[in-house]
Each structure stands twice: as structure tokens, then as C-alpha cells.
MIRO-569271 format. One record per residue (C-alpha): residue in three letters; x, y, z. Coordinates in steps of 0.25 Angstrom, whole numbers. Example, Ala and Ser with C-alpha at 12.3 -4.5 7.8 and 13.67 -1.06 7.14 Angstrom:
2
<site><resn>ALA</resn><east>49</east><north>-18</north><up>31</up></site>
<site><resn>SER</resn><east>55</east><north>-4</north><up>29</up></site>
//
This chain:
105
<site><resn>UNK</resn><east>168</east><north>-48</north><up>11</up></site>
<site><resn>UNK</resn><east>153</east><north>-44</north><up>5</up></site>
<site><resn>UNK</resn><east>146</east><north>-33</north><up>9</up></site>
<site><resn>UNK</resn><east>132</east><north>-33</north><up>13</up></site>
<site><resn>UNK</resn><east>124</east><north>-24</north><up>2</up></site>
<site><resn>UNK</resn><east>109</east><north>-21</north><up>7</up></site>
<site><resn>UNK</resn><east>100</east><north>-25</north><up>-4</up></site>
<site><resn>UNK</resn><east>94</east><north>-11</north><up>-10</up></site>
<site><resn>UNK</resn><east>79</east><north>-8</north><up>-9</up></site>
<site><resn>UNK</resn><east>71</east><north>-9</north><up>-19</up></site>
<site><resn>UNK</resn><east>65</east><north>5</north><up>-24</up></site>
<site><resn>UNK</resn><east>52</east><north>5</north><up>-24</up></site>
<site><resn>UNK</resn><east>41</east><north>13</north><up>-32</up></site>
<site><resn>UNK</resn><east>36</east><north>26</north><up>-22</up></site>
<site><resn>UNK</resn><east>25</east><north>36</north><up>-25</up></site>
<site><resn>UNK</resn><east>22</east><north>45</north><up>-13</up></site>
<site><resn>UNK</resn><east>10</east><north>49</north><up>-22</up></site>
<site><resn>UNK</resn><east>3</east><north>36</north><up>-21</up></site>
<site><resn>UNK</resn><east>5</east><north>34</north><up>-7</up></site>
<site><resn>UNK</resn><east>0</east><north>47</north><up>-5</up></site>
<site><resn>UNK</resn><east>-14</east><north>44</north><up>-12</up></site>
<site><resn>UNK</resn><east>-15</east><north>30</north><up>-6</up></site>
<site><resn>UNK</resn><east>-14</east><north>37</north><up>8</up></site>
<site><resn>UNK</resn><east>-28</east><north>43</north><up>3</up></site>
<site><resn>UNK</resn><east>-36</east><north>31</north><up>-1</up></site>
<site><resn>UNK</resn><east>-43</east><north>23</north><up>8</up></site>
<site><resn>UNK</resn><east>-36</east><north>10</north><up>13</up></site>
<site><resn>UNK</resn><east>-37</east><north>-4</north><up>4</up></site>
<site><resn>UNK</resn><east>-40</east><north>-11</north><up>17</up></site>
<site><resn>UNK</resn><east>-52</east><north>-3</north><up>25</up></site>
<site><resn>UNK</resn><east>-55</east><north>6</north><up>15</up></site>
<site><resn>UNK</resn><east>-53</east><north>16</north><up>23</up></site>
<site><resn>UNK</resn><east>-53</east><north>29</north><up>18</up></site>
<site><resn>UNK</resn><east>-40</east><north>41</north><up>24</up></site>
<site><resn>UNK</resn><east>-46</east><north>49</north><up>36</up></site>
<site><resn>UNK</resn><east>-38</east><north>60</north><up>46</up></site>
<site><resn>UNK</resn><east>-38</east><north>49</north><up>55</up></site>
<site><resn>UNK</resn><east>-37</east><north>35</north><up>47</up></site>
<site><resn>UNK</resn><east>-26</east><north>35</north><up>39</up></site>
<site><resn>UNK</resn><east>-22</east><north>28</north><up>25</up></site>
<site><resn>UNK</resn><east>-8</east><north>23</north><up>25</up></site>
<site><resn>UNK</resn><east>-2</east><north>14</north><up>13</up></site>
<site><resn>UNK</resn><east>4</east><north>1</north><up>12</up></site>
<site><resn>UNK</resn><east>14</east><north>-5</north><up>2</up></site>
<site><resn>UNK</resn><east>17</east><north>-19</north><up>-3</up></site>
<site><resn>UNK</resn><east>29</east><north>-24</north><up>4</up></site>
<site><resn>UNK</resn><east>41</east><north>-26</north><up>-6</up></site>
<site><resn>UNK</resn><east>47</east><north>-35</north><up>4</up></site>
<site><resn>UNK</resn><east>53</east><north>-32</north><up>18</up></site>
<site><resn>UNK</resn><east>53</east><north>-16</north><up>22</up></site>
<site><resn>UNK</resn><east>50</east><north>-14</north><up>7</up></site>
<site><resn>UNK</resn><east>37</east><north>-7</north><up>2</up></site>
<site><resn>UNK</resn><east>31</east><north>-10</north><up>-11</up></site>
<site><resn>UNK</resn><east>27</east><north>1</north><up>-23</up></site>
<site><resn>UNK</resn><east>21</east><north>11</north><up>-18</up></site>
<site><resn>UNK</resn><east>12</east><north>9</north><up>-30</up></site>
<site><resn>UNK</resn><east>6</east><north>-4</north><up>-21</up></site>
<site><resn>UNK</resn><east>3</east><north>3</north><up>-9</up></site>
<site><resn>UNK</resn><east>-11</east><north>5</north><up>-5</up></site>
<site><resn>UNK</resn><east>-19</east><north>13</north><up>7</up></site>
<site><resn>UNK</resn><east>-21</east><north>6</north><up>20</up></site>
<site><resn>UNK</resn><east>-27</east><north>11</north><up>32</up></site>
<site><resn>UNK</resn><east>-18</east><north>8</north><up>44</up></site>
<site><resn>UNK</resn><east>-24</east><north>-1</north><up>49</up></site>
<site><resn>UNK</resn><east>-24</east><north>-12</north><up>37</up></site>
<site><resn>UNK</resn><east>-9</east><north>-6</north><up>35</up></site>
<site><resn>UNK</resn><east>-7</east><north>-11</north><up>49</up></site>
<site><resn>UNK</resn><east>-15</east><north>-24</north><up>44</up></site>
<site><resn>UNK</resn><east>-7</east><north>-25</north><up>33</up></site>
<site><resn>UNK</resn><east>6</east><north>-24</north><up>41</up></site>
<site><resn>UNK</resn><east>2</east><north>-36</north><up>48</up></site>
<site><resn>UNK</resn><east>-5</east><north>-46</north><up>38</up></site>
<site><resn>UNK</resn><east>-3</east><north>-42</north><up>24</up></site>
<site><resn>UNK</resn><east>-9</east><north>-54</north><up>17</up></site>
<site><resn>UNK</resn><east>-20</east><north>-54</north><up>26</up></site>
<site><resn>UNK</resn><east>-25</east><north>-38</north><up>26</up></site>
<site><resn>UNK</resn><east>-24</east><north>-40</north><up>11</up></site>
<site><resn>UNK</resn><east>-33</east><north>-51</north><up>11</up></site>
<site><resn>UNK</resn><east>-41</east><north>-42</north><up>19</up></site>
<site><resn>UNK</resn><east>-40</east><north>-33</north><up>8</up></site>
<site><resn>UNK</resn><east>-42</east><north>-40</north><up>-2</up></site>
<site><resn>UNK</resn><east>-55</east><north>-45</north><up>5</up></site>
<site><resn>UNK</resn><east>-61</east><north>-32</north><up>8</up></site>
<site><resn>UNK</resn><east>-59</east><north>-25</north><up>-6</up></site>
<site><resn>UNK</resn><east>-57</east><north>-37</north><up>-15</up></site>
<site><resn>UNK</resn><east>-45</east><north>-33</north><up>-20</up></site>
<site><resn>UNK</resn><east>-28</east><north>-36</north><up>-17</up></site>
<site><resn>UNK</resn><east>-19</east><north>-28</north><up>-13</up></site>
<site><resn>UNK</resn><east>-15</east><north>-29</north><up>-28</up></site>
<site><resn>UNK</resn><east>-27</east><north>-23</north><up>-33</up></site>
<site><resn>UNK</resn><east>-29</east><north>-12</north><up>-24</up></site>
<site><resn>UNK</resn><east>-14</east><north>-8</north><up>-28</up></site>
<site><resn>UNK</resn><east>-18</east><north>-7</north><up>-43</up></site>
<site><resn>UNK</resn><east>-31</east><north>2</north><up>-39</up></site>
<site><resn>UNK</resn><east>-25</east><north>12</north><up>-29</up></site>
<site><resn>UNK</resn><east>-14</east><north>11</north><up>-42</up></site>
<site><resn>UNK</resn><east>-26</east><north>15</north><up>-51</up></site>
<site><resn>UNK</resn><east>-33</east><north>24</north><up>-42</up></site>
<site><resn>UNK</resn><east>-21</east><north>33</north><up>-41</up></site>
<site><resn>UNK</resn><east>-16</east><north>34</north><up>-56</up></site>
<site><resn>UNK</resn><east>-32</east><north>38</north><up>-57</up></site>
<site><resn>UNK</resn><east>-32</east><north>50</north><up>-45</up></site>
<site><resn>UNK</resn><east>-17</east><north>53</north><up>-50</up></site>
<site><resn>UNK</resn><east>-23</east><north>55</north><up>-66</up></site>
<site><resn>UNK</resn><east>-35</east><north>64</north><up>-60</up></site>
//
């Protein structure tokens, strides 16, 4: 008789640090800067079903285009895409940048 084995997750990579510093810029989506009473949460690439991404490609959204988000991906981030100009890829690598640079001061 075969036993069921759960597939393990995969690991991925955390930085509380990041997540921390994301939290304090404004969001992607509305610009929107962190106020006491509007708050900046973050959002992760999904790696597949009840699986998060990298930390590393998390970015800032206000909750209300995290709630957007949750309900149309491709179409908040054709939003996105439209009222900054840039992809969800590119935004990734600035927030990347920005970091290492404030990390570096």
C-alpha cells in the first residue's frame, strides 16, 4: 500500500527589513504616501496557490489597490502600468534600488 506524502513548500526568500521599509513608501498604485490613518500594506507576487513570492518583489500598496489587486490582478496592474508607466517588473527593480541606496546611507 502507498502512502500519501504532502509535497513540501518551497522556501522562499524573507527580509523583515524590506517589508519594513516598503510599509513607509508611498503606494505604487495612488501614490499615496503612509499617514496615522491611511495605512501602506504590501503585496507579493503569487508563487502559486497559498504561496507568496520573494519578498524581494513585494511592493507598497495602499489597501485599497491591495483590495483591487485581490480581485483583478491583470487589470489593477494595467491600471498601474497606466498611471505610472512602468510594470509591476519595473517598479520591483526601483524599490530594489531605492533600498540598497537608503541601506548604503
Amino acid at each position: 500500500m502507498t502512502h500519501f506524502q504532502p509535497c513540501p513548500r518551497p522556501k522562499t526568500n524573507r527580509d523583515k527589513k524590506y517589508l519594513a521599509w516598503l510599509r513607509q513608501q508611498p503606494c505604487v498604485g495612488c501614490n499615496q504616501p503612509k499617514t496615522p490613518d491611511f495605512d501602506i500594506v504590501y503585496t507579493h507576487k503569487g508563487g502559486g496557490m497559498a504561496l507568496k513570492g520573494p519578498d524581494s518583489e513585494a511592493l507598497p500598496l495602499c489597501t485599497y489597490c491591495h483590495e483591487s489587486e485581490h480581485r483583478a490582478p491583470e487589470t489593477a496592474w494595467e491600471a498601474i502600468k497606466f498611471m505610472t508607466g512602468k510594470t509591476r517588473e519595473q517598479h520591483v527593480k526601483e524599490h530594489r534600488r531605492n533600498y540598497d541606496t537608503d541601506r548604503s546611507l
